[in-house]
C-alpha positions in Angstrom: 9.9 -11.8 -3.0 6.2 -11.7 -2.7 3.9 -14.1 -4.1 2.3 -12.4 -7.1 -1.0 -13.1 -9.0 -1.7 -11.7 -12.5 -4.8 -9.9 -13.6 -6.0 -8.1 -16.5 -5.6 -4.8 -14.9 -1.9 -5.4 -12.9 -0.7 -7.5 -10.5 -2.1 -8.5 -7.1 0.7 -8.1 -4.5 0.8 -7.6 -0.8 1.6 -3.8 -0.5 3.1 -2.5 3.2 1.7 0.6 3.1 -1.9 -0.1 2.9 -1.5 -3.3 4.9 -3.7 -5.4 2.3 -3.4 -6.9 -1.2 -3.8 -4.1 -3.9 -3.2 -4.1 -7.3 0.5 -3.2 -8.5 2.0 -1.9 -11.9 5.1 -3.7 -12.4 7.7 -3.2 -14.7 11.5 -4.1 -15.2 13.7 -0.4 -15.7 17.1 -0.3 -16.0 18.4 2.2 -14.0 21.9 4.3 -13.5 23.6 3.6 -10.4 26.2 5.8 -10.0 26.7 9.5 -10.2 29.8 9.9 -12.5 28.9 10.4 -15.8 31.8 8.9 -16.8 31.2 5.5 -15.5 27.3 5.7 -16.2 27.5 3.6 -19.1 28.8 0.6 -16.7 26.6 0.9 -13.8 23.2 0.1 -15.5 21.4 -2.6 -13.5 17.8 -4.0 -13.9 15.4 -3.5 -10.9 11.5 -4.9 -10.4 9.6 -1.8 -10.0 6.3 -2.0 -8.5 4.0 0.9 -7.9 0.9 0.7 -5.6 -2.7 1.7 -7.3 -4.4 2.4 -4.6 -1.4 4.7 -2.5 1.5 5.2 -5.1 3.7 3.4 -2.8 7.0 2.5 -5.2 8.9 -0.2 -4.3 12.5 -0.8 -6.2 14.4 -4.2 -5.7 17.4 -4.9 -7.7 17.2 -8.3 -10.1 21.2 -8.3 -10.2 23.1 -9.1 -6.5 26.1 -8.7 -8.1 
């Protein structure tokens, strides 16, 4: 996991896409993993979701290795 520093407007994080440091909106979502609704309720796991500012680049990463 990248090294992250807080600011008032995001966070600064290394983003891949633009090959720099950018500011991020991060959140925590939880999000449906599997397709069949009747097992929906079950597969809920949190991921980090950070989105790039200054290219939109979304990066997902699962907080659960279960």
């Amino acid at each position: 996991m990248a090294t992250t520093t807080p600011t008032d407007d995001g966070i600064s994080e290394e983003c891949p896409a633009c090959e720099t440091t950018t500011i991020h909106d991060v959140s925590v979502q939880i999000l449906t993993e599997s397709t069949d609704a009747e097992n929906a309720a079950y597969s809920r796991e949190p991921y980090r979701v950070s989105v790039c500012r200054a290219c939109g680049r979304e990066e997902r990463v699962r907080m659960n290795n279960a």
